[in-house]
C-alpha positions in Angstrom: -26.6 -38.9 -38.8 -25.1 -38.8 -35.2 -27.6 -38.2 -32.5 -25.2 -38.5 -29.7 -25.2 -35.8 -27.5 -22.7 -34.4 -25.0 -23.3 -34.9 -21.4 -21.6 -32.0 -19.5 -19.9 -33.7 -16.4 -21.4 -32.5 -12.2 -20.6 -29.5 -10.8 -19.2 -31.5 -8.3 -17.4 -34.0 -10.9 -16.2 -31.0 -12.4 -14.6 -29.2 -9.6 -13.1 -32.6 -8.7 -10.8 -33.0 -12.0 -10.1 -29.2 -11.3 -8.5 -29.9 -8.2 -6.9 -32.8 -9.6 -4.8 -30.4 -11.3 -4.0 -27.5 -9.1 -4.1 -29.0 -5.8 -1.1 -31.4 -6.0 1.9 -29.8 -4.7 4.2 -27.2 -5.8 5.8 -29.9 -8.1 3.1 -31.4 -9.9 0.5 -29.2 -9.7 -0.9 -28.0 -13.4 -2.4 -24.9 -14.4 -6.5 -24.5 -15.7 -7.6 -23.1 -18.8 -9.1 -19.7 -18.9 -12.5 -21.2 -19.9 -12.1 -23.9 -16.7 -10.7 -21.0 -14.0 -14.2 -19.4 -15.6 -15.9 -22.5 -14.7 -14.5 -23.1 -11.7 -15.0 -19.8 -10.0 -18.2 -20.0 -11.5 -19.4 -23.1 -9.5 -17.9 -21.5 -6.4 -20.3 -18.3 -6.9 -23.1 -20.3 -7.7 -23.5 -22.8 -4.6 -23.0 -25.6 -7.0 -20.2 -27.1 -4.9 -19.9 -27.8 -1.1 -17.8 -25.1 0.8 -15.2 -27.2 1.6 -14.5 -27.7 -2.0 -14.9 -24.2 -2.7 -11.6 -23.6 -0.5 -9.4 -26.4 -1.4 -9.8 -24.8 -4.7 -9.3 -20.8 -3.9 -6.5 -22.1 -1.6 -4.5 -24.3 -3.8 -4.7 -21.4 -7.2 -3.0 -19.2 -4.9 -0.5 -21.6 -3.0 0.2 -22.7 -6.7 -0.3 -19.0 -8.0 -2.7 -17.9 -10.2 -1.6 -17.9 -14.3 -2.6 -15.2 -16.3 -5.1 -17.5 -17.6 -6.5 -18.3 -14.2 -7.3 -14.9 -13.6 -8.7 -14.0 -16.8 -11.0 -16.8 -16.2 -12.1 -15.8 -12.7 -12.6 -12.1 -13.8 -14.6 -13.3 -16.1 -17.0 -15.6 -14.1 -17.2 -12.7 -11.6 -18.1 -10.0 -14.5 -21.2 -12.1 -15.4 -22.7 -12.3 -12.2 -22.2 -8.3 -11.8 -24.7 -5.5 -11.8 -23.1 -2.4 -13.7 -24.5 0.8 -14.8 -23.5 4.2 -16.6 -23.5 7.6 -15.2 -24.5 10.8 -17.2 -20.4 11.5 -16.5 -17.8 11.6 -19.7 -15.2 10.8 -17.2 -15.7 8.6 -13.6 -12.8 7.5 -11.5 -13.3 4.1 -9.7 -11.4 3.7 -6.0 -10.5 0.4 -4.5 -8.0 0.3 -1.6 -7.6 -3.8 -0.2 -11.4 -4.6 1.2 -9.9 -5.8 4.3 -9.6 -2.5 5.8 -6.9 -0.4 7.6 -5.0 -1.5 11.0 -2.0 0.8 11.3 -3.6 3.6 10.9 -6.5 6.2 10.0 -8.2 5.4 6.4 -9.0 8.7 4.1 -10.2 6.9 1.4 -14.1 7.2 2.6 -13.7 10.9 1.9 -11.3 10.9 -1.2 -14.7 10.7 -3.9 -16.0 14.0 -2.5 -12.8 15.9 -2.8 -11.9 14.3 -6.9 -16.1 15.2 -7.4 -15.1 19.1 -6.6 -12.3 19.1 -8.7 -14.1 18.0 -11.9 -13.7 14.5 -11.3 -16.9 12.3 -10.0 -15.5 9.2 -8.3 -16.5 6.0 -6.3 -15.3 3.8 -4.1 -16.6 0.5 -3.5 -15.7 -2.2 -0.9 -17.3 -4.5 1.8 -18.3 -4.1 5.4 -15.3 -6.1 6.9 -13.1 -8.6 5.3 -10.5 -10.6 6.7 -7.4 -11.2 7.4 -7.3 -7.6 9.2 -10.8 -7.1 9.6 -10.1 -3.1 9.8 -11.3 -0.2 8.8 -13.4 0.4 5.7 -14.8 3.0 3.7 -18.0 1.4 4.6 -17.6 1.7 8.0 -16.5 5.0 8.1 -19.1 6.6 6.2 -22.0 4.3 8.2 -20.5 5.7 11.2 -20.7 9.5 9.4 -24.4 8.8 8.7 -24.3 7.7 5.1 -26.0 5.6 3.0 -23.6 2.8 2.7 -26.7 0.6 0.8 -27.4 1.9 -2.4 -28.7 -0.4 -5.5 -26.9 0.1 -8.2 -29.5 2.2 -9.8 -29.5 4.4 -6.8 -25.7 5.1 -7.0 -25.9 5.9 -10.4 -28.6 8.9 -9.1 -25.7 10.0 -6.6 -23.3 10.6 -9.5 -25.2 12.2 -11.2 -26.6 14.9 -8.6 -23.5 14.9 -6.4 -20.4 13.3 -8.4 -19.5 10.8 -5.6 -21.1 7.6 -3.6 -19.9 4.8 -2.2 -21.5 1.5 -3.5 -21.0 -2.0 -1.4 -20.3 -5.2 -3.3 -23.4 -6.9 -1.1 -25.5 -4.2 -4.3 -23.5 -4.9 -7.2 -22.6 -8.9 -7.1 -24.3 -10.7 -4.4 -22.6 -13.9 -5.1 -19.4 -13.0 -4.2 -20.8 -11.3 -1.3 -21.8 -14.6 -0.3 -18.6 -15.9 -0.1 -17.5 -13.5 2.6 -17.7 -16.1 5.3 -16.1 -18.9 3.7 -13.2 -16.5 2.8 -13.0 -15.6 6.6 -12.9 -19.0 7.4 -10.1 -19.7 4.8 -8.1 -16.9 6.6 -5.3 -16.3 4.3 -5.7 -13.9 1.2 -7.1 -15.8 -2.1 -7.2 -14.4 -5.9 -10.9 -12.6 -5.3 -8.8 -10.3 -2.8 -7.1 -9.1 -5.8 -9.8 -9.4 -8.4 -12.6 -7.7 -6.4 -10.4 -4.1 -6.6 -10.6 -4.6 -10.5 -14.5 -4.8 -11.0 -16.3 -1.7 -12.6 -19.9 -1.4 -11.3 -20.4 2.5 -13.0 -18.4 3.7 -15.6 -18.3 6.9 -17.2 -19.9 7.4 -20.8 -16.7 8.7 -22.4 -13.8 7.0 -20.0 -13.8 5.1 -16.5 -10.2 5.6 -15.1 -9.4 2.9 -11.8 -7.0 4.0 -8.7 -5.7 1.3 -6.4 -3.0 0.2 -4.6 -0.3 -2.2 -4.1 2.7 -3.9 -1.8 4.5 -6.8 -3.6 6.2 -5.4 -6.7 4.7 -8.6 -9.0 1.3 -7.2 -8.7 0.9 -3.7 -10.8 1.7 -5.4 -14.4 -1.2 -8.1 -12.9 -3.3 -5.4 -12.1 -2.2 -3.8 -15.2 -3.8 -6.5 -17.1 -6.9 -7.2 -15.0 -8.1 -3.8 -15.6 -7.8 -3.8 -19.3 -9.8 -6.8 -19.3 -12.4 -5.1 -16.8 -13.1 -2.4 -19.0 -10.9 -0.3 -17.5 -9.6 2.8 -19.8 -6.5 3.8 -17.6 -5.4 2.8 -14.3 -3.0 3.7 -11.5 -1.8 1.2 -9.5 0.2 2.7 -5.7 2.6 1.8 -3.9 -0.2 3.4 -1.4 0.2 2.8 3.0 -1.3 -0.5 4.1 -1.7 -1.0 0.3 -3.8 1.2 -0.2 -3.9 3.9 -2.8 -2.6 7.2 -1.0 1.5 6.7 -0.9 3.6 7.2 2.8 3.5 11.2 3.5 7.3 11.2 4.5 8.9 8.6 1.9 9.1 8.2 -2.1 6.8 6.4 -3.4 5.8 5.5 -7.0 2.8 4.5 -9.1 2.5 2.4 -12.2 0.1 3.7 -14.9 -1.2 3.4 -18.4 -3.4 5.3 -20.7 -5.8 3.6 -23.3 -3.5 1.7 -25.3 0.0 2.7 -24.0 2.3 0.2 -22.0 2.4 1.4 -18.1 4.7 3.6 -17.1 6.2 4.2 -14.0 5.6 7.8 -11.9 8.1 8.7 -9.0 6.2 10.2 -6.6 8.0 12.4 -3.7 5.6 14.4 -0.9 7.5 17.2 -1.0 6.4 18.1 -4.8 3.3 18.3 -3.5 3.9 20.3 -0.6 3.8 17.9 2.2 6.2 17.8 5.4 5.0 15.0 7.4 7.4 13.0 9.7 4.7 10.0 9.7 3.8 7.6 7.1 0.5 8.0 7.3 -2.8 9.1 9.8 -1.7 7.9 13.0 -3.8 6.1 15.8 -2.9 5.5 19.1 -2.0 3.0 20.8 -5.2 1.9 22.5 -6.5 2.2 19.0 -4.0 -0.3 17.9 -4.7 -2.3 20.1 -8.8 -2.8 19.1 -7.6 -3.0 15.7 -5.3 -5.7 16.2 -7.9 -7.4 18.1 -10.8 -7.2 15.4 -12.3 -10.0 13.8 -15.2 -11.3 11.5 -17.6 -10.6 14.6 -16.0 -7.0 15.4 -13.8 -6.2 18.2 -14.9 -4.0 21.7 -14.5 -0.2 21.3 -14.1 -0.4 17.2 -17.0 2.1 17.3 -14.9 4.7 19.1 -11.8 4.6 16.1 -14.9 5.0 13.5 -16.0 7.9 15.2 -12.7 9.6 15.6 -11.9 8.2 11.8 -15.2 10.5 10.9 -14.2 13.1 12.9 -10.8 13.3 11.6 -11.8 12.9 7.9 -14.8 15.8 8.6 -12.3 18.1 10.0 -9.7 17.9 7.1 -12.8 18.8 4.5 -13.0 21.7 7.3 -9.6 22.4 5.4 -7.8 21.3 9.2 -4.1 20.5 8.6 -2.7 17.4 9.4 -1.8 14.1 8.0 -5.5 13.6 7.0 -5.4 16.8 4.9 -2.3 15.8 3.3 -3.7 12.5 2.7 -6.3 14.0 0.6 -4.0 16.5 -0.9 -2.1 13.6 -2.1 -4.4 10.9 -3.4 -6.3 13.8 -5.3 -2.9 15.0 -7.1 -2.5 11.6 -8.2 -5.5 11.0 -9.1 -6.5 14.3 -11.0 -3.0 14.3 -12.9 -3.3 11.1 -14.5 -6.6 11.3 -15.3 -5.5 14.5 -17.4 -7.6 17.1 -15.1 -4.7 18.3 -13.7 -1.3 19.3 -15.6 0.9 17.8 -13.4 0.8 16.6 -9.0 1.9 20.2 -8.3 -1.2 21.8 -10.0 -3.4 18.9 -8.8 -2.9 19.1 -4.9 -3.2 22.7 -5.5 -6.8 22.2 -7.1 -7.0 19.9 -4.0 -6.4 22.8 -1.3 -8.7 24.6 -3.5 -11.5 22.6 -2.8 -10.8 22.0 0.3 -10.3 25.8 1.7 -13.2 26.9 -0.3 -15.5 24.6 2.3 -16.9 23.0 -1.3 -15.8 19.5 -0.5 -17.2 19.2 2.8 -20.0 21.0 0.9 -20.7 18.1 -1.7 -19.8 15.4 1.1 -22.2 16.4 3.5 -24.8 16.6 0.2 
């Protein structure tokens, strides 16, 4: 009979022979396991490792660039440490534009959940506080400067969908270990693999279907995304080609979205502003150039008069619920068509921006916001 037992190796020894293998150059760097990118991540979430360690490692999987594998494991090790919940909703729609915020312009993301909740559609977005490298402006900031609870447990935001079919929920509620992390990744500067794994989590899901809009810029990412939801628990996804990456396309260009239903392969969706009735010479909200400036100038610590382009960012966002037109309106119009269209609520874009202007001339979104 064999008594010997296995001896799992340090979490320090561990992440050791991990970077061993990724972090030695371009040429002879090699790529981890699922089950060791799980591991990996894993000791970075828990505090098992020192932080310098911690960055060597995000640091070198993305100058290498992540494997399929790599990122399976990560979501995986970021899954388990997550606090999830269902809603009393068939269908929910989950809305992650890139956590670090908006710099070129006005953000109408923070108001986006309210409009999809009054056309039949309860939605969420979720995010952080500020995240580098813009460090600009959030959903979470917005709606703290609007008064909001930006706060609530996961329990609690299950209670908002159900009585009001939107909420924002932070990821400080719903995994606290990568919260954690926040610091170290603003230290670290440059983008790693959680900025594109944390827009893939699924805190509340719907009891029949949980759908996920988000955006993207480099044209590898939406098969990446693609696959990252699936694996999430995602049931379909739209992935933008959305302003600042975000999920609402430019409101004078063609755009296009990348999608997939249940088991289909993605498809690609043309999208043009005129089909849904929008004639805007800008991209997207504008800000001015004092604005620009105090957003080029934020940081981890916050930049002088940030407060005043959340205010006007509320006021802007309250005043196109008001059914105000402008680029914020259209922004609405047009991340709700997307949205409600493939989600199956609406026919097509055309009948979903009109279910948008709907909502939003009846005075019923700014209703169910202000709820």
């Amino acid at each position: 009979m064999n008594n010997e037992t296995t001896t799992i190796p340090a979490p320090e020894e561990r992440m050791r022979g991990y970077l061993q293998l990724v972090a030695t150059g371009p040429e002879l760097s090699k790529s981890l396991t699922e089950a060791q990118a799980e591991d990996a991540l894993g000791l970075v979430l828990g505090g098992e490792i020192g932080s310098v360690r911690s960055a060597i490692f995000l640091i070198a999987l993305r100058m290498k660039r992540e494997t399929d594998a790599e990122n399976a494991g990560a979501l995986n090790a970021l899954q388990k440490r997550m606090q999830t919940g269902v809603t009393d909703h068939d269908d929910v729609m989950a809305i992650a534009d890139p956590f670090n915020g908006f710099v070129r312009g006005l953000t109408a993301l923070p108001f986006l959940p309210a409009v999809l909740a009054t056309c039949g559609l309860p939605a969420y977005c979720h995010g952080l506080e500020r995240a580098g490298p813009k460090y600009g402006i959030t959903p979470h900031r917005v709606l703290k400067m609007a008064g909001k609870d930006v706060d609530l447990s996961v329990p609690d935001a299950i209670t908002a969908m159900n009585t009001r079919g939107w909420c924002y929920i932070d990821q400080a509620q719903y995994i606290p270990p990568l919260h954690d992390v926040v610091s170290l990744r603003d230290q670290m500067v440059k983008r790693t693999c959680l900025s594109t794994l944390e827009v893939v989590l699924k805190p509340l899901s719907g009891r029949r279907r949980t759908h996920l809009l988000t955006g993207f810029v480099h044209k590898a990412y939406p098969p990446v995304y693609a696959a990252l939801a699936r694996q999430a628990g995602f049931d379909t996804a739209a992935v933008v080609r959305g302003v600042e990456g975000g999920c609402i396309p430019s409101l004078s260009q063609l755009s296009r979205y990348f999608g997939f239903v249940g088991s289909e392969d993605m498809q690609l969706h043309k999208l043009t502003p005129s089909e849904v009735g929008i004639e805007q010479t800008q991209r997207m909200i504008p800000i001015s150039d004092e604005e620009e400036q105090i957003l080029s100038n934020s940081n981890y610590q916050d930049a002088d008069g940030m407060d005043e382009v959340l205010s006007r960012n509320v006021a802007e966002g309250v005043a196109a619920l008001s059914n105000k037109e402008g680029p914020m309106r259209d922004s609405l119009v047009y991340g709700t068509a997307i949205a409600l269209a493939h989600a199956g609520v609406a026919d097509d874009l055309a009948s979903g921006a009109e279910k948008a202007r709907k909502a939003l001339s009846s005075g019923e979104a700014l209703e169910r916001f202000n709820s």
